[in-house]
C-alpha positions in Angstrom: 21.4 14.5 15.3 18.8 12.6 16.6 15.8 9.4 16.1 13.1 8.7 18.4 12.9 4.6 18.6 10.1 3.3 20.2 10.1 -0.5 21.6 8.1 -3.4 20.1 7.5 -7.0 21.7 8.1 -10.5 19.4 7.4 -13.8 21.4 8.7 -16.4 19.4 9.9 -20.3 20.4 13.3 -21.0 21.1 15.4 -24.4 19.7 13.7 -25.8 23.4 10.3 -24.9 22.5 10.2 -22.6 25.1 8.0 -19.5 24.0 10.0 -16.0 25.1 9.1 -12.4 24.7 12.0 -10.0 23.9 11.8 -6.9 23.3 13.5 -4.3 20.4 14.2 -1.5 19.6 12.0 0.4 16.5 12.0 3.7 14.8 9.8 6.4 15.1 8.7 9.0 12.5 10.1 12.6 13.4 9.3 15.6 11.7 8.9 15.2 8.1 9.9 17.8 5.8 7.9 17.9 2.4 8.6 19.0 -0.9 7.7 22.7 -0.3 9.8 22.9 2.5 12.8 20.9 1.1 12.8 23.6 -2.1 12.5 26.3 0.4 15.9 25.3 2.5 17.4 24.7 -1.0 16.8 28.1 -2.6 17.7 29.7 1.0 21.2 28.1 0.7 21.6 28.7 -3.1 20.9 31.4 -5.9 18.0 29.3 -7.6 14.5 30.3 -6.5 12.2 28.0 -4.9 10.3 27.7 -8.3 14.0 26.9 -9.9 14.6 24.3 -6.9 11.3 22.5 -7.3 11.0 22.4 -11.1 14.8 20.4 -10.7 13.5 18.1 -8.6 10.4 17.3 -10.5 12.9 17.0 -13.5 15.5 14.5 -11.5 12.2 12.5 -10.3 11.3 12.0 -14.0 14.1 11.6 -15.6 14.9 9.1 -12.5 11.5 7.0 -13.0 12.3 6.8 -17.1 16.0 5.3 -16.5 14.9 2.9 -13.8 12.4 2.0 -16.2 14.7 1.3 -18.2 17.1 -0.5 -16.6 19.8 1.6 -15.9 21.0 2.0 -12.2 21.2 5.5 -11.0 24.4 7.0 -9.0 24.3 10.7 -7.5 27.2 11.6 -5.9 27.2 12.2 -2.6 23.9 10.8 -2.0 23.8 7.3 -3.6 22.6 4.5 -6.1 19.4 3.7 -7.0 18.2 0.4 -8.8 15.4 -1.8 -9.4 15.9 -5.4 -7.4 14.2 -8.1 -9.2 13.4 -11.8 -7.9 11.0 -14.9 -8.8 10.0 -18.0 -7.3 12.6 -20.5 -6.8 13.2 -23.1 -9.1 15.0 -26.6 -9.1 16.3 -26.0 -12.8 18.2 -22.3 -13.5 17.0 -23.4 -17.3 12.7 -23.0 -15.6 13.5 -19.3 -14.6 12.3 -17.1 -17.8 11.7 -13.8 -18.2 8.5 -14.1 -17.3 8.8 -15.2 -14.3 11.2 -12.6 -13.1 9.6 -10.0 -11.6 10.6 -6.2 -10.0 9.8 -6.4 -6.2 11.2 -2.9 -5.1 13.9 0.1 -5.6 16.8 -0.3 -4.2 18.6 2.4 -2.5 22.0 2.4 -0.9 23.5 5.6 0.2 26.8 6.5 -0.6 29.6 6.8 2.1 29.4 10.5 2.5 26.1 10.2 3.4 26.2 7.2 5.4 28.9 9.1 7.8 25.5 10.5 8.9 25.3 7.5 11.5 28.0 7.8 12.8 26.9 11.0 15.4 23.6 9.6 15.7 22.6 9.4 19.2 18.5 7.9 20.5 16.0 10.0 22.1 12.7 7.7 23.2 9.9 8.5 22.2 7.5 8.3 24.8 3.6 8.5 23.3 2.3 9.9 26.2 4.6 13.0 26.1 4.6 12.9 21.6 1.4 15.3 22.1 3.7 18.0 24.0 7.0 17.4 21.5 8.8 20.7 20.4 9.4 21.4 16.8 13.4 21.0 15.6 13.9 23.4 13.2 15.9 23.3 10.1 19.1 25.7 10.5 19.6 27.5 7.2 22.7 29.3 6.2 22.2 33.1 5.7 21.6 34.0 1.9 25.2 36.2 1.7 
């Protein structure tokens, strides 16, 4: 597998004041696969029909919003948890921060290990914005319906 990473260049001051300009490294958006396509490469590896596929996910996406909401966290195997992360401003007395003043900033997602091992053969292709224009398309392999 593969990620296109661009670069990006932050000048900040250093402990001397000294202002410096490094560089780093940044991702790039590859091809995108939508939810048409996704139910397509599911129901060509499976015995559900695309129809079948979609009207799951639309189901899991639902059902997903309404436990979030809530306040339940959400673990699929093999993919990982999801949960809400809350936060407020800070407060020199824990006794000051009321509900209130808590507030949900974001969902939280971290992938579970099976998926993370997807990392681990990653290797970086730059992306180069002059030649993005003339990019081939990867393809999606999909296992023959048997």
């Amino acid at each position: 597998m593969s990620k296109y990473y661009g670069t990006w260049k932050k000048k900040f001051k250093t402990k001397t004041g000294e202002e410096k300009e490094l560089y780093y490294a940044c991702s790039r958006k590859g091809n995108i696969v939508d939810f048409k396509r996704l139910t397509e490469i599911i129901s060509e590896q499976s015995t559900l029909s695309a129809a079948d596929v979609g009207a799951c996910l639309i189901a899991l996406a639902e059902n997903m919003k309404f436990m979030l909401d809530m306040g339940d966290t959400i673990r699929l195997d093999n993919i990982g948890t999801f949960s809400v992360a809350v936060t407020s401003e800070g407060f020199e007395n824990p006794k000051d921060i009321t509900a209130d003043k808590v507030k949900a900033t974001k969902i939280v997602f971290k992938p579970d290990k099976d998926l993370r091992s997807v990392l681990d053969n990653f290797r970086f292709v730059s992306y180069d914005k002059k030649m993005a224009r003339y990019k081939g398309v990867i393809s999606h392999k999909v296992k023959d319906k048997e």
